[in-house]
C-alpha positions as CSV (number, residue, x, y, z in Angstrom):
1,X,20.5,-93.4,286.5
2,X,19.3,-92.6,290.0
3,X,22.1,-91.4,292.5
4,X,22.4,-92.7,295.6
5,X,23.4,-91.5,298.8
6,X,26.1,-94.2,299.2
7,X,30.2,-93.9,300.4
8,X,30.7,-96.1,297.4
9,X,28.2,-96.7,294.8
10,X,27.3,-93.5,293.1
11,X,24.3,-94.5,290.9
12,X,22.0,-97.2,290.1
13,X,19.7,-97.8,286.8
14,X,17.5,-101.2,286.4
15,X,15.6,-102.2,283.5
16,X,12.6,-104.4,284.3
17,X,12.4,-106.3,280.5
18,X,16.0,-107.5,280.5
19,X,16.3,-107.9,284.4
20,X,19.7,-105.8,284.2
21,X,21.0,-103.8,287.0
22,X,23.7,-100.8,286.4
23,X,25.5,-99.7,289.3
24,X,28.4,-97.1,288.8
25,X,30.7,-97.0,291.8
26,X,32.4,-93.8,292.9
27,X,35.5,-95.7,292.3
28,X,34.9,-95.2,288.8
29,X,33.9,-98.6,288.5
30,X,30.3,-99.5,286.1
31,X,29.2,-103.2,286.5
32,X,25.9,-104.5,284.6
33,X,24.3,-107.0,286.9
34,X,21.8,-109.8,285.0
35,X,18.8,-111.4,285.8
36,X,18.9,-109.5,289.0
37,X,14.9,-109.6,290.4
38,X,13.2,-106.1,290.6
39,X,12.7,-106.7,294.8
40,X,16.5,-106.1,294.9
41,X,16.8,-102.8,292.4
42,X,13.9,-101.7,295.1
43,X,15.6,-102.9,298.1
44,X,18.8,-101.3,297.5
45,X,17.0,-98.1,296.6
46,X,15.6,-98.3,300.2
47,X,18.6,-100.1,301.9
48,X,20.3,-97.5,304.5
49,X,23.3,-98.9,303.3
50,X,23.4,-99.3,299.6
51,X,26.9,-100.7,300.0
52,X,26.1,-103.4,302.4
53,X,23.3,-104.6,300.1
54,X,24.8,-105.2,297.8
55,X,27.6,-107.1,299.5
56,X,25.0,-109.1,301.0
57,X,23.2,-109.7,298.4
58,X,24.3,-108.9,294.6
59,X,28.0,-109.3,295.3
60,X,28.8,-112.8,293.4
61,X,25.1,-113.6,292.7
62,X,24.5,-111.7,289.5
């Protein structure tokens, strides 16, 4: 998993064959993610928010 510097997700992981997306929270919290595109695994590696990515976009969605 790749840390991130994030108030509330601590890590992220995606594999590219499956289309899955790990996040583990700092809550505690792990959620697996499917058929999640790679553009948003490398957007919210970039995001300067990581949190508000994925509200905006994951959140619901996958």
């Amino acid at each position: 998993m790749i840390a991130l510097n994030s108030s509330c997700i601590s890590a992220v992981d995606y594999d590219p064959l499956t289309r899955k997306m790990y996040l583990r929270f700092r809550s505690g919290r792990s959620y697996t993610l499917r058929d999640v595109p790679e553009y948003h695994f490398n957007g919210l590696l970039n995001a300067s928010s990581p949190g508000s990515y994925f509200n905006a976009y994951l959140k619901g969605r996958y």
